[in-house]
Z-matrix of the N, CA and C atoms (Angstrom, degrees):
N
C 1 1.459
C 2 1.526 1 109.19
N 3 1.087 2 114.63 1 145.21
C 4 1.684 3 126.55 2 174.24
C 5 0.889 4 117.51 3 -51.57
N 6 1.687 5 152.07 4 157.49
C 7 1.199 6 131.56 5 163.16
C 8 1.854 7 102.28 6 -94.11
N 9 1.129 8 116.80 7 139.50
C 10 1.668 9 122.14 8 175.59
C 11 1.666 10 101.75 9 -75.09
N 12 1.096 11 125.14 10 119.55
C 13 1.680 12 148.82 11 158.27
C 14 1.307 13 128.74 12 -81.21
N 15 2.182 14 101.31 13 54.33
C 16 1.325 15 113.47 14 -171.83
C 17 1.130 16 100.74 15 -167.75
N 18 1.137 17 120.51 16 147.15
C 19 1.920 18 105.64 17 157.82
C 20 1.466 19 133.51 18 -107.70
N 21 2.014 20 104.11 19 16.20
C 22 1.714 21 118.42 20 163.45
C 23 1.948 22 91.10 21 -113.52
N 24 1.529 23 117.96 22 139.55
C 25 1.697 24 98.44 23 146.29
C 26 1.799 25 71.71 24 -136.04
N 27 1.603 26 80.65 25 -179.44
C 28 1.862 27 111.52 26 -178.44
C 29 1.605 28 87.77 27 -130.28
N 30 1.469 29 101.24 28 172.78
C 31 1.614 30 116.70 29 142.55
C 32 1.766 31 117.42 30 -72.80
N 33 1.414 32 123.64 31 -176.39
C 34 0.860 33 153.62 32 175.35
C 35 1.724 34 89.08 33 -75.61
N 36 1.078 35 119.81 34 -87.45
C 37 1.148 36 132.39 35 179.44
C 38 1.735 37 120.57 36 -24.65
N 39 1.134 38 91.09 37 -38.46
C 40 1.792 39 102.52 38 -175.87
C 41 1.511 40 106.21 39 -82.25
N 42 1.958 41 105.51 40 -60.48
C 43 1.258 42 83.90 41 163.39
C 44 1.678 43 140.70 42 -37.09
N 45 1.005 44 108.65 43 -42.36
C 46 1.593 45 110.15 44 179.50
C 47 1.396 46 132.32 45 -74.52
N 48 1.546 47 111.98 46 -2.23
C 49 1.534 48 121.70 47 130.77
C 50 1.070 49 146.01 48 -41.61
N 51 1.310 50 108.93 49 -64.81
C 52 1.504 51 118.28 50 179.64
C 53 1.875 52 114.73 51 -153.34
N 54 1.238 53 94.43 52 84.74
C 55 1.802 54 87.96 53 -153.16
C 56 1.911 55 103.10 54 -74.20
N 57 1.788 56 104.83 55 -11.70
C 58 0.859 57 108.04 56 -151.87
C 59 2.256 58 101.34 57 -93.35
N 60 1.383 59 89.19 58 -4.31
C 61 1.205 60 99.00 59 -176.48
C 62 1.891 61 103.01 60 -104.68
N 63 1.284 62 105.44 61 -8.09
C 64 1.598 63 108.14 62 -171.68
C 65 1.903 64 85.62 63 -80.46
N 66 1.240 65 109.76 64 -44.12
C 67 1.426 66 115.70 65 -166.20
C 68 1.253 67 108.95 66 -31.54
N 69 1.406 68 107.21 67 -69.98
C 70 1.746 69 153.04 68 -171.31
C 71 1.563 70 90.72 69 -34.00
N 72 1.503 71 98.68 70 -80.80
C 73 1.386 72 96.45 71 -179.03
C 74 1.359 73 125.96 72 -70.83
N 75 1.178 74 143.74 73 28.55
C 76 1.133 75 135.69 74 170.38
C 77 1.981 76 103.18 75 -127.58
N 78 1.386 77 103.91 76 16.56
C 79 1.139 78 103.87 77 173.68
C 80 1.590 79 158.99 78 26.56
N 81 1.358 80 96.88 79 26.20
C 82 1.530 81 126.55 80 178.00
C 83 1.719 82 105.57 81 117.67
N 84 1.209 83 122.66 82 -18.58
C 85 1.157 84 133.29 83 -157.10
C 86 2.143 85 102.16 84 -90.31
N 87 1.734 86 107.34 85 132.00
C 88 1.745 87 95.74 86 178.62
C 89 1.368 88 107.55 87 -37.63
N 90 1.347 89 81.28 88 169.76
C 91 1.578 90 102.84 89 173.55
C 92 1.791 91 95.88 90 -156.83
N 93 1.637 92 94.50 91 117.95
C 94 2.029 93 103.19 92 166.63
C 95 1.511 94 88.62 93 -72.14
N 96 1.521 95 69.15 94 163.80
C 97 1.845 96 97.82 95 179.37
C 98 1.150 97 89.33 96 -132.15
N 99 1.560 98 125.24 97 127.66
C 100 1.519 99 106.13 98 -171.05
C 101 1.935 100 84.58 99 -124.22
N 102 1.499 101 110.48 100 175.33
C 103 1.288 102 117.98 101 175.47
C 104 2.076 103 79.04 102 -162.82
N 105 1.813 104 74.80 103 143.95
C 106 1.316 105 107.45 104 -169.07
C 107 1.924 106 121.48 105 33.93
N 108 1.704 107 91.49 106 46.43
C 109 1.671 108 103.74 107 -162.80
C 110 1.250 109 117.19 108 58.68
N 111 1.256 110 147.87 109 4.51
C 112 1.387 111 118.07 110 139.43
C 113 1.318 112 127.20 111 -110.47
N 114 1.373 113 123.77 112 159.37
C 115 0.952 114 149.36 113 170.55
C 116 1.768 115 110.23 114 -26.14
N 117 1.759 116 105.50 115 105.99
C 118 1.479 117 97.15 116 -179.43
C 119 1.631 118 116.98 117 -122.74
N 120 1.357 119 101.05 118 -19.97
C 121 1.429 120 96.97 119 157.92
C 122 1.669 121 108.60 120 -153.02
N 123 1.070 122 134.62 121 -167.80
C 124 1.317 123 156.03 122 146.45
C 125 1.103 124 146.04 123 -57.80
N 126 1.482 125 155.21 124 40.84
C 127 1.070 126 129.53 125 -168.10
C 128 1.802 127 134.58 126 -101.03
N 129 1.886 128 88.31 127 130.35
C 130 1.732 129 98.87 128 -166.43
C 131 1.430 130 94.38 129 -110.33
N 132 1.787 131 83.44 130 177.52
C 133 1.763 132 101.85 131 -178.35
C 134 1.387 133 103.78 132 -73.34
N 135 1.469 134 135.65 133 171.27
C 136 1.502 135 118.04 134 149.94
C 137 0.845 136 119.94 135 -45.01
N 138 1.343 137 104.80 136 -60.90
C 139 1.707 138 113.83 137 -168.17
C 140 1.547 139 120.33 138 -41.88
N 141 1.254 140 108.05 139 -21.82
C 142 1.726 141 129.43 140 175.73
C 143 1.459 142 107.67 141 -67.61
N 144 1.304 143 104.61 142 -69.15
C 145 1.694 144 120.05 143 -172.13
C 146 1.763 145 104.26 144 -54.07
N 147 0.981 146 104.03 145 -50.32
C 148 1.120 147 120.39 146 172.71
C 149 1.872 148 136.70 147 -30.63
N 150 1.859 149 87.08 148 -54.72
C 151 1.379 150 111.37 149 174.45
C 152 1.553 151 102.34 150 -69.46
N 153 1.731 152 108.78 151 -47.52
C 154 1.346 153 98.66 152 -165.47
C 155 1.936 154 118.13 153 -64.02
N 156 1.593 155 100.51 154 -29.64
C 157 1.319 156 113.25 155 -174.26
C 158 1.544 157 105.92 156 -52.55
N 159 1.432 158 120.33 157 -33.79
C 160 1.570 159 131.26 158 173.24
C 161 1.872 160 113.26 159 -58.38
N 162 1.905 161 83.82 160 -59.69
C 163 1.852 162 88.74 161 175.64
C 164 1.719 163 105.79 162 -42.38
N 165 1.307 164 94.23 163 -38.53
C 166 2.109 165 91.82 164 -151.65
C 167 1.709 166 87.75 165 -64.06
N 168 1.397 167 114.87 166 -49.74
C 169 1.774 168 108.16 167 -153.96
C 170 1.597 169 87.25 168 -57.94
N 171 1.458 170 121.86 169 -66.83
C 172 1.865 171 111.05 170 -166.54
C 173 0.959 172 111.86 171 -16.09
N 174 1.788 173 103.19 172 -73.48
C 175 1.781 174 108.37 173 -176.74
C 176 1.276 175 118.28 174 -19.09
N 177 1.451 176 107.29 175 -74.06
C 178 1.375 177 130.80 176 -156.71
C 179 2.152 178 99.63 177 -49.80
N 180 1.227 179 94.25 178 -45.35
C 181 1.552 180 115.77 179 -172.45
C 182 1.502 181 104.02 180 -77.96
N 183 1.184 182 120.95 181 -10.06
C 184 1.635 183 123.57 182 159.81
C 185 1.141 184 104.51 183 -86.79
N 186 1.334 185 113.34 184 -58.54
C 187 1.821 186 102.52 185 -175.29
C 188 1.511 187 118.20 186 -63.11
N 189 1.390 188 119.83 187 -14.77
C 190 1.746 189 112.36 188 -179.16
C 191 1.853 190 81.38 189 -83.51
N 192 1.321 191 142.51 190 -58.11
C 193 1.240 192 139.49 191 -171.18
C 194 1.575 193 108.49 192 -31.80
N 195 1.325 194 121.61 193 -74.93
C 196 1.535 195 135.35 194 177.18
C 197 1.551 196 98.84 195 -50.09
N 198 0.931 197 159.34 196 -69.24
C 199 1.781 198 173.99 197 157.69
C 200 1.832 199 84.01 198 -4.13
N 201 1.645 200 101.35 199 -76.38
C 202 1.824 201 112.17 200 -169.62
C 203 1.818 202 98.35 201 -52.44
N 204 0.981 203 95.02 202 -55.87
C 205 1.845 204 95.39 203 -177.87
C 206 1.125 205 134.06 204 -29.41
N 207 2.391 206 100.01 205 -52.32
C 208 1.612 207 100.12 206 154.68
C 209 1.049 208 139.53 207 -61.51
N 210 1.547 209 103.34 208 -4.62
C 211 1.358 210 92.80 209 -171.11
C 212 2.128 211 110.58 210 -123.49
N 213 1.285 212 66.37 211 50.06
C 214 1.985 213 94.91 212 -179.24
C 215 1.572 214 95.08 213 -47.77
N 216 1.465 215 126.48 214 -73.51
C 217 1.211 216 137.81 215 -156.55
C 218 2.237 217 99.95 216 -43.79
N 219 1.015 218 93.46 217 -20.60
C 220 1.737 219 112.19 218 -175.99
C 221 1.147 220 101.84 219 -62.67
N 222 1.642 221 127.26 220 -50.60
C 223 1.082 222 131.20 221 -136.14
C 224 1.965 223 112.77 222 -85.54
N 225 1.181 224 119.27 223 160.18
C 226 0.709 225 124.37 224 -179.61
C 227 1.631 226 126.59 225 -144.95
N 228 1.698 227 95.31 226 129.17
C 229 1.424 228 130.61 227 -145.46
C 230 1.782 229 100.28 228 -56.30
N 231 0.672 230 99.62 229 138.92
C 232 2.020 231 113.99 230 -176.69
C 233 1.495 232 107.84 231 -140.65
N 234 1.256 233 104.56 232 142.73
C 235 2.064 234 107.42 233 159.34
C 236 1.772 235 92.95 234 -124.97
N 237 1.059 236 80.77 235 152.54
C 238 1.336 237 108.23 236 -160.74
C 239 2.114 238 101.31 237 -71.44
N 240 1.335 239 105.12 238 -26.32
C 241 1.598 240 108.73 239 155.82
C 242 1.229 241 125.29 240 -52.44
N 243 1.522 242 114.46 241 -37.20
C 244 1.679 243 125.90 242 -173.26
C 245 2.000 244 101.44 243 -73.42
N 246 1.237 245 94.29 244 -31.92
C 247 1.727 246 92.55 245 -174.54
C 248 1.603 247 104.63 246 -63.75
């Protein structure tokens, strides 16, 4: 079995009652959505998805940084007058 990566889930089914009252009570915090007991999707606040969408670009913008870095010997010398 999967492990669930939350400490509220519902069914599928439940959600589609009252998703707006599952929210409420689960108070900013995930919530699995499980179907047939496991884990089938996620549900976050925006404000959640949101933060992470920021984490992901850094990353991504660290790893092109470290990538350009090796390849220092590439680079080519500028003063900031010539720009």
């Amino acid at each position: 079995m999967r492990q669930v990566h939350a400490d509220f889930s519902v069914s599928i089914s439940e959600l589609k009652k009252n998703p707006s009252a599952l929210l409420a009570q689960a108070s900013g915090s995930p919530i699995a959505v499980l179907n047939h007991n496991r884990p089938a999707a996620y549900l976050i606040p925006a404000e959640t998805y949101e933060a992470l969408m920021d984490l992901i670009e850094d990353y991504e913008l660290a790893k092109l940084v470290e990538e350009r870095l090796a390849d220092k010997e590439q680079a080519v010398s500028v003063s900031l007058d010539d720009l």
